[in-house]
RODO-2510 file (C-alpha; in nm, 4 decimals, decimal comma):
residues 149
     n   res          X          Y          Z
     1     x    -2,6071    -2,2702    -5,6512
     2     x    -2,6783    -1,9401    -5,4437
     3     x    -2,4225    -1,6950    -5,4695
     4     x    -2,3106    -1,4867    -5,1825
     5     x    -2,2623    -1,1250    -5,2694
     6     x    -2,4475    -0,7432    -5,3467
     7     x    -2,6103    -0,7095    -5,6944
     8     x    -2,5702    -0,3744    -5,8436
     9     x    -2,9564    -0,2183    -5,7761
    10     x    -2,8218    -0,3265    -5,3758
    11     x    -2,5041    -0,1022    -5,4261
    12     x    -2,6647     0,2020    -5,5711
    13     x    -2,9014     0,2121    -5,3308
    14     x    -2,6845     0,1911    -5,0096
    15     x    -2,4603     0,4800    -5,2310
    16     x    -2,7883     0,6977    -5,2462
    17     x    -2,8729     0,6541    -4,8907
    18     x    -2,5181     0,7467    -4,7602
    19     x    -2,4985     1,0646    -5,0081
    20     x    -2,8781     1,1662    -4,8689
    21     x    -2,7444     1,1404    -4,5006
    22     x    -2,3918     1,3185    -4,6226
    23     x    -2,5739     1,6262    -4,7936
    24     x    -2,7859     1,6772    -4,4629
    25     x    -2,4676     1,6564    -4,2640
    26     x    -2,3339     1,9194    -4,4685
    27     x    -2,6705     2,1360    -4,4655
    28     x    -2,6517     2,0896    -4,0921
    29     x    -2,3308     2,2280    -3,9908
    30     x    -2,2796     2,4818    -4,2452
    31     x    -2,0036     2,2963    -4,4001
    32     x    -2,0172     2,4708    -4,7463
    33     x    -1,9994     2,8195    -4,5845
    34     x    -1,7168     2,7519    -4,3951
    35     x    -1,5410     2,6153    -4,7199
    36     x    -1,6386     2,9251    -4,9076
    37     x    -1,5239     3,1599    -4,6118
    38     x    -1,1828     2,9581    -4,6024
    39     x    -1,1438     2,9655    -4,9844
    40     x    -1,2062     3,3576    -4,9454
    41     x    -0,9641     3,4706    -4,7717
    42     x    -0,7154     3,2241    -4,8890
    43     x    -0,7945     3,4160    -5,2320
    44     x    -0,7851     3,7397    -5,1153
    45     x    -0,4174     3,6315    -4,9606
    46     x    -0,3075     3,4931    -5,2497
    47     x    -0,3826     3,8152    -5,4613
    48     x    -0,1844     4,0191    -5,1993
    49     x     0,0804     3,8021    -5,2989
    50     x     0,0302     3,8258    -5,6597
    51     x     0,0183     4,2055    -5,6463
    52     x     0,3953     4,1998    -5,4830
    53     x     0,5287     3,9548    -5,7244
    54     x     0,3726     4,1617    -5,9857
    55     x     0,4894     4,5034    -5,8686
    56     x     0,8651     4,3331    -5,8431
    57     x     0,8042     4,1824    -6,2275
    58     x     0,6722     4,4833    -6,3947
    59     x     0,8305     4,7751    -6,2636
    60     x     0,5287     4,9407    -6,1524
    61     x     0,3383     4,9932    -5,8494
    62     x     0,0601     4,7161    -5,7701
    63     x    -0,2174     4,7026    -5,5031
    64     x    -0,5290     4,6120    -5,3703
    65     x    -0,8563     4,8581    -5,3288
    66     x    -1,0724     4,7426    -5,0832
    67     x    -1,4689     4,8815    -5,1298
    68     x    -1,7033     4,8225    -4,8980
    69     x    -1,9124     4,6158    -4,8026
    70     x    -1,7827     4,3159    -5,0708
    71     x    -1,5561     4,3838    -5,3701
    72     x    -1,2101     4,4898    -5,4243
    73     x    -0,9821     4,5545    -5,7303
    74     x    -0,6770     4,4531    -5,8025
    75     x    -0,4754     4,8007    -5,9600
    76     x    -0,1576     4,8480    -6,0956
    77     x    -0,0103     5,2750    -6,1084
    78     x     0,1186     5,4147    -6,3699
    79     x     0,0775     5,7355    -6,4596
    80     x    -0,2477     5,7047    -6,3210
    81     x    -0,5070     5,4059    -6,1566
    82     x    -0,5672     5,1456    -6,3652
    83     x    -0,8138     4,8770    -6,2533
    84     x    -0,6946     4,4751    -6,3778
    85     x    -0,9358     4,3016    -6,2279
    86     x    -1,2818     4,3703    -5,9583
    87     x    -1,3150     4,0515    -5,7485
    88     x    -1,6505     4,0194    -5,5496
    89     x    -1,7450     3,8401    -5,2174
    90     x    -1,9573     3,5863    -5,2024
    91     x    -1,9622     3,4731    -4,8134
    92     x    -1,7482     3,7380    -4,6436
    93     x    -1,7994     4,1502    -4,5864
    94     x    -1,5331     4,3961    -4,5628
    95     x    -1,6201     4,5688    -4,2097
    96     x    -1,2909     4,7930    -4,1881
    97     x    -0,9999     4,9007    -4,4205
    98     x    -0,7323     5,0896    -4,2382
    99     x    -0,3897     5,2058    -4,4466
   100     x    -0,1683     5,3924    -4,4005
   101     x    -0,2494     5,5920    -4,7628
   102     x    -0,3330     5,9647    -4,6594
   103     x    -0,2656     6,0885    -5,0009
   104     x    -0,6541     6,0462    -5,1010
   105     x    -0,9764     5,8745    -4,9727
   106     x    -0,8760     5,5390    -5,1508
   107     x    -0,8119     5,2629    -4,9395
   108     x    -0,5429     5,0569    -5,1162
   109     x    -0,2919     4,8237    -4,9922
   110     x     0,0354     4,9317    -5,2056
   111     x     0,3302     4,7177    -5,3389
   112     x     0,6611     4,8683    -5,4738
   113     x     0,8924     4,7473    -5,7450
   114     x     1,1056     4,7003    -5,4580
   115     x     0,9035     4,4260    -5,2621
   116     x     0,8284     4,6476    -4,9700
   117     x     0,4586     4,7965    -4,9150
   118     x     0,4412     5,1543    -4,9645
   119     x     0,1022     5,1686    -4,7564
   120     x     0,0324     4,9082    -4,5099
   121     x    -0,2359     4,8410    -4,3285
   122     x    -0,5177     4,6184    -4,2279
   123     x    -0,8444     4,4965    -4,3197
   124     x    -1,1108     4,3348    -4,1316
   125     x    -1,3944     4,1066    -4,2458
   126     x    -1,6871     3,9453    -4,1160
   127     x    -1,9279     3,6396    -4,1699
   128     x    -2,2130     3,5217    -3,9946
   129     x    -2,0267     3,4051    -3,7003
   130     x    -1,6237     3,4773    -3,7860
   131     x    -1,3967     3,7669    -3,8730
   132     x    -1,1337     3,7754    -3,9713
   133     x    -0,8043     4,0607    -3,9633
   134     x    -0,5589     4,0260    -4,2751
   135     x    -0,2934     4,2763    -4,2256
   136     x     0,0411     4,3848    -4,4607
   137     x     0,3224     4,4926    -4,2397
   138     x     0,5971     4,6913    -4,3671
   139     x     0,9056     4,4275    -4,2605
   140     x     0,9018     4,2427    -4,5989
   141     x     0,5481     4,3110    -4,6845
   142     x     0,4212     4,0108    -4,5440
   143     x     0,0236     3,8611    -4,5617
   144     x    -0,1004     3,7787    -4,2389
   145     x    -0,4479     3,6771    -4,1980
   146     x    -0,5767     3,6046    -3,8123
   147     x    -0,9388     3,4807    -3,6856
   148     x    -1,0900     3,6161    -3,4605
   149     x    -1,3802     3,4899    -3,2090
***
């Protein structure tokens, strides 16, 4: 009696053939750097956000220092600066840093105890094709990230 369905050397190969054709789909239209440029900024949004929870937790003043062309540092004031964490770009380049800070050269995006930014401002960053502007505006210190063509 002949039976009528795959045997498991038929399955893995069909599975081999479709992941071939899906990783040169992938290679093809940049997939993976899109991903990475998406998972970026969502980061770099989400540690805005962080900084202003943190600054309304601790008491203290919290921001984010931008250096060019791709790091920045989370800080937190005290008495002085006091870098918590350096984060580094993999896909996307900080192209401009604008704030509002004209106390020093630094470039940081500050959070009060309060919740409100003490300097706002924007930042704009590039990939191969994309850029992005993420800006903090004063009314209730909000993240805003926009793409740009």
């Amino acid at each position: 009696m002949k039976k009528k369905a795959f045997t498991l050397i038929e399955l893995i190969v069909v599975m081999g053939i479709i992941s071939l054709l899906m990783s040169i789909v992938a290679i093809k239209f940049d997939l993976v750097r899109k991903v990475k440029e998406k998972n970026e900024i969502e980061t770099i949004q989400a540690n805005l956000n962080y900084c202003k929870e943190k600054a309304r937790i601790t008491g203290y003043d919290y921001g984010v220092l931008f250096e060019k062309p791709k790091s920045y540092f989370i800080v937190e004031y005290d008495s002085g600066i006091f870098i918590k964490k350096k984060i580094d770009l993999e896909v996307l380049e900080i192209t401009n840093v604008k704030t509002n800070n004209n106390k020093n050269d630094k470039q940081v995006i500050t959070f009060k105890p309060s919740g409100s930014v003490a300097y706002p401002g924007t930042v704009s960053f590039s990939s191969e094709d994309l850029s992005y502007s993420l800006s903090v505006g004063v009314a209730g210190a909000n993240v805003q990230v926009k793409k740009n063509q």
